[in-house]
Legacy VTK file of the C-alpha trace (Angstrom):
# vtk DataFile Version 3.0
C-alpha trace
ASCII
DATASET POLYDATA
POINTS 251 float
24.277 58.599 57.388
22.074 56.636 60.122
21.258 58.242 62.969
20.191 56.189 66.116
16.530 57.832 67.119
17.076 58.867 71.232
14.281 57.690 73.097
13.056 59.202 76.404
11.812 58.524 79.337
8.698 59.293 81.076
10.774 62.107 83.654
11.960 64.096 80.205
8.577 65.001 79.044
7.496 66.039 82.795
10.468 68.762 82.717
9.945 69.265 79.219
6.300 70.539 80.195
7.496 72.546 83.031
10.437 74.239 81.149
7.640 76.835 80.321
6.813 77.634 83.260
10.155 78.151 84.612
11.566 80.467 82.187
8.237 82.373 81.923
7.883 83.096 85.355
8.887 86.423 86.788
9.389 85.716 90.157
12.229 83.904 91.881
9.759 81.022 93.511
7.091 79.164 91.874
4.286 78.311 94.400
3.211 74.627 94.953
-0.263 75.227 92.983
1.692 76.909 90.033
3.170 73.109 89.892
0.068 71.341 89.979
-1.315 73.432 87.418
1.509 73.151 84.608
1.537 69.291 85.368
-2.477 69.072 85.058
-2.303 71.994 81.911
-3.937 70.790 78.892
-2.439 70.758 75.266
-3.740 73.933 74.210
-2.413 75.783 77.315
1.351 74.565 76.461
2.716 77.775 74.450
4.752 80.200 76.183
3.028 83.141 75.919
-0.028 81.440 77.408
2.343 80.293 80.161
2.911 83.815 81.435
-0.401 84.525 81.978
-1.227 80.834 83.400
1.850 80.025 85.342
2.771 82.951 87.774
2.970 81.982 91.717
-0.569 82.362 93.752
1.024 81.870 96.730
3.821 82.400 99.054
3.234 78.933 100.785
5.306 75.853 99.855
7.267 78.044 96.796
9.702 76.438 95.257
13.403 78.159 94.441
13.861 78.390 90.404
17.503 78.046 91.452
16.949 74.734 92.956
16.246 71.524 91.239
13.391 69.490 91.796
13.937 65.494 92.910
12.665 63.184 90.076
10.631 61.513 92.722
8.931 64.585 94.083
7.968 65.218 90.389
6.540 61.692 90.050
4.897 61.945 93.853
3.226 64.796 92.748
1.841 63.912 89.550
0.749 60.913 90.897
-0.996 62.693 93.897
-2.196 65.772 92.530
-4.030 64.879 89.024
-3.043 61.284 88.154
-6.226 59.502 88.764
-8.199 62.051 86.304
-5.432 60.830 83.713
-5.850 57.233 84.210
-2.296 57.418 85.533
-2.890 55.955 88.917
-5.751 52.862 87.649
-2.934 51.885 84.862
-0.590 51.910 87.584
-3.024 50.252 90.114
-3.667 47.519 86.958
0.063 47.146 86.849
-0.070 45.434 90.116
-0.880 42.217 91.576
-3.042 41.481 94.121
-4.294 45.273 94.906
-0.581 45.928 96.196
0.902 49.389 96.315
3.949 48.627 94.696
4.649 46.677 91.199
6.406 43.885 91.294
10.084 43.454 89.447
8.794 41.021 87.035
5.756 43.086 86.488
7.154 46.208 85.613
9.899 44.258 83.675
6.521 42.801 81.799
5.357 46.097 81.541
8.508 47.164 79.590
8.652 44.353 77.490
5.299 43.884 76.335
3.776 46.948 77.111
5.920 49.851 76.512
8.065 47.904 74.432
10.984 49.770 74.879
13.592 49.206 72.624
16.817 50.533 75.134
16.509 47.228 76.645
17.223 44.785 73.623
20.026 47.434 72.988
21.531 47.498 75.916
20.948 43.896 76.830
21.539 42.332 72.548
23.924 45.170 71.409
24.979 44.773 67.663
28.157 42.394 66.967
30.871 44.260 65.843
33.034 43.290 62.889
35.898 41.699 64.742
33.307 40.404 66.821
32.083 38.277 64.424
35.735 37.503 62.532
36.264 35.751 66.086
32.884 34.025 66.542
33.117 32.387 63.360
36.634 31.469 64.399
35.940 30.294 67.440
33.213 27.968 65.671
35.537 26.171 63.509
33.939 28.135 60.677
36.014 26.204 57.463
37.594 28.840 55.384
36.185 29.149 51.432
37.676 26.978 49.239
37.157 27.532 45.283
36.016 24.695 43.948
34.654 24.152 40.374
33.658 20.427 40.821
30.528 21.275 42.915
27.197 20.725 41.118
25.848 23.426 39.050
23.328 24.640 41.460
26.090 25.508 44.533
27.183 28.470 42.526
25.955 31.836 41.733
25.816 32.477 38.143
26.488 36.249 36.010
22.986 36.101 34.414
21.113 38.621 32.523
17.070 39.395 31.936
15.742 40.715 28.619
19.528 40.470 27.695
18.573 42.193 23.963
16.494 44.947 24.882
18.040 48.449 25.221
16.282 52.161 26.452
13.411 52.420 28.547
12.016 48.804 28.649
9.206 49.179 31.434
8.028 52.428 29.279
8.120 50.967 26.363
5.978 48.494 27.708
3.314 51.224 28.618
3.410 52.411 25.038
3.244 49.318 23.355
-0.245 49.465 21.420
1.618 52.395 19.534
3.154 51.237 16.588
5.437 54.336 16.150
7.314 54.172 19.479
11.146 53.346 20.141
11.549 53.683 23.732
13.053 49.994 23.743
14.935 47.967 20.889
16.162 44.926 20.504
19.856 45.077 19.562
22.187 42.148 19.099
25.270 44.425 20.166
24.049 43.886 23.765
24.642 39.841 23.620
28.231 40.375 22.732
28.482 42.770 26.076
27.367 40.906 28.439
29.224 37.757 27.290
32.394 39.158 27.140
31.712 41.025 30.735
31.537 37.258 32.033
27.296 37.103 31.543
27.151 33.109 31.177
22.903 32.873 31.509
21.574 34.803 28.725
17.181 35.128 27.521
16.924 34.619 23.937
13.542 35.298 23.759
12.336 33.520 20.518
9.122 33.765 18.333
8.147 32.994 14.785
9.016 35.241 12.424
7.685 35.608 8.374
11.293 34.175 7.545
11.984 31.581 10.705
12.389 31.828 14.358
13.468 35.601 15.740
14.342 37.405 19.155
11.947 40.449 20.014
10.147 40.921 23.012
6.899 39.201 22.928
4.370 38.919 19.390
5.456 41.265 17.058
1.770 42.116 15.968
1.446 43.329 19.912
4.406 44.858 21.097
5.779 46.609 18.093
9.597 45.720 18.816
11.931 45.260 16.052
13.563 41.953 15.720
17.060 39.777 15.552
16.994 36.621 13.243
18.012 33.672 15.308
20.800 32.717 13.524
23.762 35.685 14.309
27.865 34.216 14.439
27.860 36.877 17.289
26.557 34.761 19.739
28.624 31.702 18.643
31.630 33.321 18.914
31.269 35.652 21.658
29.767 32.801 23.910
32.832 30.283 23.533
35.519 33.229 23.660
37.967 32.363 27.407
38.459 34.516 30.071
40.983 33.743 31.527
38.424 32.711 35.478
36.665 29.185 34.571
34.346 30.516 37.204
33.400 32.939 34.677
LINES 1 252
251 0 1 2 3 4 5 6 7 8 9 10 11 12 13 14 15 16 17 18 19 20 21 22 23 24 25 26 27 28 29 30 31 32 33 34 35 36 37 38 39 40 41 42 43 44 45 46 47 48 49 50 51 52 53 54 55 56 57 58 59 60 61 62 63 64 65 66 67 68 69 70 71 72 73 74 75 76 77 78 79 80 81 82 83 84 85 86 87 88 89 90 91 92 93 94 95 96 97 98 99 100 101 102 103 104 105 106 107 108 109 110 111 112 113 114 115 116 117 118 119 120 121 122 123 124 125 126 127 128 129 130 131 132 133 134 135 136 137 138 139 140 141 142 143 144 145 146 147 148 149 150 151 152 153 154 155 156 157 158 159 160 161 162 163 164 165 166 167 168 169 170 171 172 173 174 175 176 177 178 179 180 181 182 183 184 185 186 187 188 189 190 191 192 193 194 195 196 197 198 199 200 201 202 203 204 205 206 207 208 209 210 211 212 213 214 215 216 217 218 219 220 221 222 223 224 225 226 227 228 229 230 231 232 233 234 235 236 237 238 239 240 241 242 243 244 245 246 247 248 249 250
C-alpha cells in the first residue's frame, strides 16, 4: 500500500511545541513570558511532566485565554521578536533578503522554497501525477499510431522469451559458493529443463558447452572446478522440442 508522507509547515511544529504547555497548565491564562519561554525551551525541557513545572503563568499581565486561539502571525511575530536572533532565525531571514530590506522578495522566498527548503508540495501541486485516462487522451491527442503486429520487422525490434543457465536446476548461486566441494548437489544440470522452456515458448536458450572425456558436453563451467554433472551434446530432445509449433509465430 503507498502512503503519501504529509509534510508540514514551519506553523505545525510551533503549536506542536506549545501543545505542552497548554494542556499542562493549570490555570485558565497563560502569561506572555510563559510563551516566550516554551518557544525559546530547549530539547531536553520538551516532556510533559517537565512542562508542569516549567510552563505555569508568572504573571497576570498580557495572559493569554487557553480558550482562545492564537493568530499564526502573532506566533511568528513573537518568535521572531522574542528569541529568534539567538537561533539564527532572524540573520537567515535577514540573508534571505536583498539589499538589507525588511521584507523578502516574491522571487526570493519562491528561491528559498525551491532551492533551499526544497519543498516537495510545490512540484505536487504545481506537476501533479497524470492519471490513466489522462494519458489514454494525451497519447491520443498526439496521433500516437496504434500497435500493429508485425513479424517482418528485423530481429532486433522484438523482445525475445529467453532463458539464462537454461540446464541448471536447485540453488544455482549456492551451489556456486560450494563449488570446491566435490560432494555437493545444490545445482544439476538436467536436460528435462530444455524441453520446458521450449515448449513454454523459450526461443533463446545457453547451451553452455565444454570438452568432455567422450566429446563436447553441457555443465556449468570446467568440470575439474565446479563439480556439476553433465549432458552429452548430442540429445533428440532438443531437436525435437525446438522445431515443435505453437500455434503464435511470435513465439
Amino acid at each position: 500500500m503507498n502512503v503519501r508522507r504529509r509534510h508540514f509547515g514551519v506553523l505545525y511544529h510551533i503549536k506542536k511545541s506549545l501543545a505542552p504547555l497548554f494542556y499542562a497548565s493549570e490555570t485558565k491564562d497563560l502569561s506572555l513570558n510563559c510563551l516566550k519561554r516554551a518557544l525559546m525551551a530547549s530539547s531536553k525541557d520538551s516532556s510533559v511532566g517537565e512542562a508542569e513545572t516549567l510552563y505555569q503563568p508568572t504573571s497576570s499581565e498580557g495572559n493569554v485565554p487557553l480558550s482562545e486561539k492564537i493568530p499564526d502571525k502573532d506566533l511568528v511575530e513573537l518568535l521572531l521578536t522574542n528569541g529568534g536572533e539567538g537561533r539564527g532565525v532572524r540573520k537567515v531571514f535577514e540573508e534571505l533578503c536583498e539589499n538589507g530590506n525588511k521584507n523578502i522578495t516574491r522571487k526570493g522566498f519562491l528561491r528559498f522554497l525551491q532551492v533551499l527548503q526544497r519543498d516537495p508540495r510545490l512540484n505536487e501541486a504545481r506537476h501533479p501525477k497524470i492519471s490513466e485516462r489522462g494519458m489514454d487522451s494525451l497519447l491520443k491527442s498526439l496521433g500516437y499510431p496504434k500497435f500493429e503486429e508485425s513479424m517482418h520487422e528485423p530481429l532486433p525490434c522484438y523482445f525475445i522469451n529467453s532463458s539464462h543457465n537454461t540446464y541448471c536446476i536447485g540453488l544455482q548461486v549456492k551451489g556456486a559458493q560450494l563449488f570446491p566441494s566435490s560432494s555437493h548437489r545444490e545445482a544439476l544440470a538436467d536436460v528435462e529443463i530444455y524441453r520446458q522452456v521450449l515448449l513454454s515458448g523459450c526461443r533463446c536458450i545457453e547451451l553452455d558447452c565444454w570438452d568432455g572425456s567422450d566429446g563436447p558436453v553441457i555443465t556449468h563451467g570446467p568440470a575439474a572446478v565446479m563439480r556439476m554433472n553433465e549432458i552429452p551434446l548430442k540429445v533428440g530432445i532438443l531437436s525435437r522440442q525446438a522445431l515443435t509449433p505453437l500455434g503464435d509465430p511470435r513465439r
